[in-house]
C-alpha positions as CSV (number, residue, x, y, z in Angstrom):
1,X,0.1,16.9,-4.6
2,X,-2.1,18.0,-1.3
3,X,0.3,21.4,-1.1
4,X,1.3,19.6,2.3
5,X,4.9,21.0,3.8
6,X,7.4,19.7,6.4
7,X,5.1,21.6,9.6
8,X,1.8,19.9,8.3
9,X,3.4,16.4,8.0
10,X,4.8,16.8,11.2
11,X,1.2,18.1,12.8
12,X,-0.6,14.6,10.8
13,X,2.6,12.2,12.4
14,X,1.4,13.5,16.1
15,X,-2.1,13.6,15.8
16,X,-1.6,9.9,14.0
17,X,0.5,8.9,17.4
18,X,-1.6,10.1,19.9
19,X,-4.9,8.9,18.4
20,X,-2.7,5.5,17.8
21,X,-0.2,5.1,20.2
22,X,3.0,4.2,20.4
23,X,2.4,0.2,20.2
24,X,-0.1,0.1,17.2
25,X,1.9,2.1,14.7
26,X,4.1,-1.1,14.0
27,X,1.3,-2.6,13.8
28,X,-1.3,-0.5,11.4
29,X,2.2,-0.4,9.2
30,X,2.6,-4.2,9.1
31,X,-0.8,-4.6,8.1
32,X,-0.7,-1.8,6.0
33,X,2.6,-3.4,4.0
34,X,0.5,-7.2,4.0
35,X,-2.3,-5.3,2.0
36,X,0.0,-3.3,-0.1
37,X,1.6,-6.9,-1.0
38,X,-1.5,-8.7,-1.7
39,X,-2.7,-5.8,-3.7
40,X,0.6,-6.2,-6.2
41,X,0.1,-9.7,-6.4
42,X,-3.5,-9.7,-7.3
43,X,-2.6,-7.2,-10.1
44,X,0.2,-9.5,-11.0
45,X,-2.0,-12.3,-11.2
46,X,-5.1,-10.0,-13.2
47,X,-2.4,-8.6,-15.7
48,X,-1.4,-12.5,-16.3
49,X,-4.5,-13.4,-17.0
50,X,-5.4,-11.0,-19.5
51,X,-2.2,-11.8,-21.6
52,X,-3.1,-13.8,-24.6
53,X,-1.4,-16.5,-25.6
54,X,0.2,-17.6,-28.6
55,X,-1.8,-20.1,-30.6
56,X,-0.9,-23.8,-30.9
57,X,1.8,-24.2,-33.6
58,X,1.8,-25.2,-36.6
């Protein structure tokens, strides 16, 4: 997608750690996995909303 290889991930994971640290990685990924979670369910919840539903029977 980016034309990113194996050296340049490596080169963005140690420039992530050492503006980060050690200890807030777990964290930033945590929260990171809370949003991506809320997101889901807030599409979830938009795509049931716009369903229509079947009119009252006959």
């Amino acid at each position: 997608m980016f034309g990113l290889g194996a050296p340049e991930l490596i080169i963005v994971l140690v420039v992530v750690l050492l503006l980060f640290g050690g200890t807030q990685i777990p964290k930033l990924a945590r929260s990171f996995g809370q949003a991506q979670k809320e997101f889901k369910q807030g599409l979830d919840e938009g795509a049931k909303d716009d369903t229509p539903e079947a009119p009252p029977g006959k």
